[in-house]
MARPAMAR-200378 format. One record per residue (C-alpha): y, z, x; residue in one letter. Coordinates in steps of 0.05 Angstrom, whole numbers, padded with zeros to 5 digits, always signed. Layout:
BEGIN
YZXA
...
//
This chain:
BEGIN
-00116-00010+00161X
-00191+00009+00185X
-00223+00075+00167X
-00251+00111+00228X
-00304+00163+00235X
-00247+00209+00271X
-00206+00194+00206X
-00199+00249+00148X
-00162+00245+00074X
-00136+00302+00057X
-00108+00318-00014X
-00063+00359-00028X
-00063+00413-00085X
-00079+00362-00141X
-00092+00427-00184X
-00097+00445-00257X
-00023+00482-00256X
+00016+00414-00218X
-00016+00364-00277X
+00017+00361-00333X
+00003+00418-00385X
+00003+00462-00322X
+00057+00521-00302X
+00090+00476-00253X
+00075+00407-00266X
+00084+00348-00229X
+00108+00293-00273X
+00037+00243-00272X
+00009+00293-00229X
-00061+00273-00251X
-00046+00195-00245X
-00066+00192-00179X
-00139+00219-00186X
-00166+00161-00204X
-00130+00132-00131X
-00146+00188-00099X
-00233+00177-00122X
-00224+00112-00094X
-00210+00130-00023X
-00265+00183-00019X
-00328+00145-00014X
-00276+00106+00051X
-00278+00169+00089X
-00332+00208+00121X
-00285+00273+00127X
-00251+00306+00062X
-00201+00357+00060X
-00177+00392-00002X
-00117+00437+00001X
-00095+00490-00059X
-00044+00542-00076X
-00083+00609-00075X
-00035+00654-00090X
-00047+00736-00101X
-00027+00752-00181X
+00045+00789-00141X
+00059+00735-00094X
+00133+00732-00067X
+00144+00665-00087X
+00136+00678-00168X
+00197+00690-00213X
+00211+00718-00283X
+00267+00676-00288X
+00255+00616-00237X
+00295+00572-00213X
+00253+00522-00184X
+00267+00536-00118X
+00242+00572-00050X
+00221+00643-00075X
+00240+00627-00145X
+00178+00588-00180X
+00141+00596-00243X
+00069+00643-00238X
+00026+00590-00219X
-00050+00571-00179X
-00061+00643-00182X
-00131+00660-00149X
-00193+00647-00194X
-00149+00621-00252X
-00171+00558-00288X
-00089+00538-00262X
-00111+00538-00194X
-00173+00497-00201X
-00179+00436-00172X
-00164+00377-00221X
-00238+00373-00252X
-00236+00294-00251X
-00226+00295-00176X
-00290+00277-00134X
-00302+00332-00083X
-00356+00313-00027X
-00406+00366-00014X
-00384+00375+00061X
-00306+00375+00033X
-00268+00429+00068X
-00236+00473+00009X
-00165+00495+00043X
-00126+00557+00016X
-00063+00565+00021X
-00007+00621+00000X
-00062+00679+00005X
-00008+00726+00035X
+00029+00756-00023X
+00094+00756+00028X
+00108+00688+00050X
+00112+00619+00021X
+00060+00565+00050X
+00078+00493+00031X
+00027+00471+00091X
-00040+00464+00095X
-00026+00487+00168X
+00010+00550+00154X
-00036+00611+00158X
-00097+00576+00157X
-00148+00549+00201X
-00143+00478+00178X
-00117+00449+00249X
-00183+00485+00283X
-00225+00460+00238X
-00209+00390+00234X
-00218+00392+00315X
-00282+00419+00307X
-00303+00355+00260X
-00268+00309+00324X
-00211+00287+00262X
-00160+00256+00304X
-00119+00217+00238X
-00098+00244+00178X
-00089+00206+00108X
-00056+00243+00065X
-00042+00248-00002X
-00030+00288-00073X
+00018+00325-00100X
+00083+00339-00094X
+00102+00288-00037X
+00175+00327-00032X
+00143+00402-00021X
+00069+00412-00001X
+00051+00339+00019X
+00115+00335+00058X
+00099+00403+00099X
+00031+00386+00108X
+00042+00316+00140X
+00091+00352+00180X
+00054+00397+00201X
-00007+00357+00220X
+00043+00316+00265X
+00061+00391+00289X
-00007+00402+00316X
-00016+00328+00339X
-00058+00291+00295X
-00038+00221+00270X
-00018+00218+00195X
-00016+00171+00144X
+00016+00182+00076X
-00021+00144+00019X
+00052+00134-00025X
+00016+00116-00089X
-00036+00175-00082X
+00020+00222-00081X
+00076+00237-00137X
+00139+00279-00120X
+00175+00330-00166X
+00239+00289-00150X
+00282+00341-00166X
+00344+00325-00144X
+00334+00257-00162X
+00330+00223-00095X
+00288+00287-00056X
+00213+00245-00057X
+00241+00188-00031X
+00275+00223+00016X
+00216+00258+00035X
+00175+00202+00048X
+00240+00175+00097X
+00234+00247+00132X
+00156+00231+00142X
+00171+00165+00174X
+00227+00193+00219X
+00169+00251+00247X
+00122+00196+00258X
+00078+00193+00196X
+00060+00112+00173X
+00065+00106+00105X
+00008+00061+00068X
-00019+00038-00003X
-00079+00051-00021X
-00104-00021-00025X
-00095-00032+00052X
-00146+00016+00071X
-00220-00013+00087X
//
């Protein structure tokens, strides 16, 4: 599959507190940096989403249980937890995407509450490759949404690494990708 210059990769909150050692890890989170470093110098538009959520936000528990409005504190703002994974390779003109700013509502997108959509327009990004973590939450609603606003997207499947929790829910949220429209790729068939 051929890069284009209307073509973005956009990772998804590959941050301190979804690698391991973080609040809310992602099982080899941080195995796909080194995938994900070898598909920015392919693209001549970078997008970087992240978790930025207020200290009080509605989706943090005392006692979670790992689900909507239940989750560990984690990627609050200006915490070395919501830092992007310092081994990733962010481009100078990268946008920097923050998401779950409003301390009342969950944001799994990089659409939701954001101006991600107008600002991809505004670069002339017509395709979407996306990628990073966790492929059953926040990659999953932000490949949905970018189909929403009606860009073309491409999930990178070995860029990305689910929670999988119920055993089965990455997979199926790859199948769900496919079903809205999404292709799904390796890394090594992009030139």
């Amino acid at each position: 599959m051929k890069i284009e210059p209307s073509d973005a990769l956009v990772v998804v909150d590959v941050q301190n507190d979804f690698c391991p050692g973080g609040a809310l890890p992602v099982s080899g989170g941080d195995e796909i940096v080194p995938v994900i470093n070898a598909l920015v110098p392919k693209f001549s538009n970078h997008a970087y989403t992240r978790d930025w959520h207020p200290a009080n936000h509605c989706s943090f528990d005392e006692e979670p249980q790992f689900v909507d409005k239940s989750w560990p504190a984690h990627c609050v703002q200006d915490t070395s937890g919501a830092e992007l994974h310092p081994a990733l390779q962010i481009p100078a003109e990268a946008m920097i995407v923050s998401k779950g700013t409003d301390v009342a509502k969950e944001a799994y997108s990089g659409f939701e509450g954001t101006a991600f959509a107008a600002d991809l327009r505004e670069r002339g990004v017509r395709r979407l490759f996306v990628c990073g973590l966790a492929t059953d939450y926040c990659v999953k609603a932000t490949a949905l949404g970018g189909i929403k606003e009606g860009f073309d997207v491409v999930i990178v499947e070995d860029a990305c690494r689910g929670i999988d929790v119920p055993a089965g829910s990455a997979a199926e949220a790859v199948e769900t990708m496919k079903q809205a429209g999404a292709a799904i790729v390796r890394s090594e068939e992009l030139k």
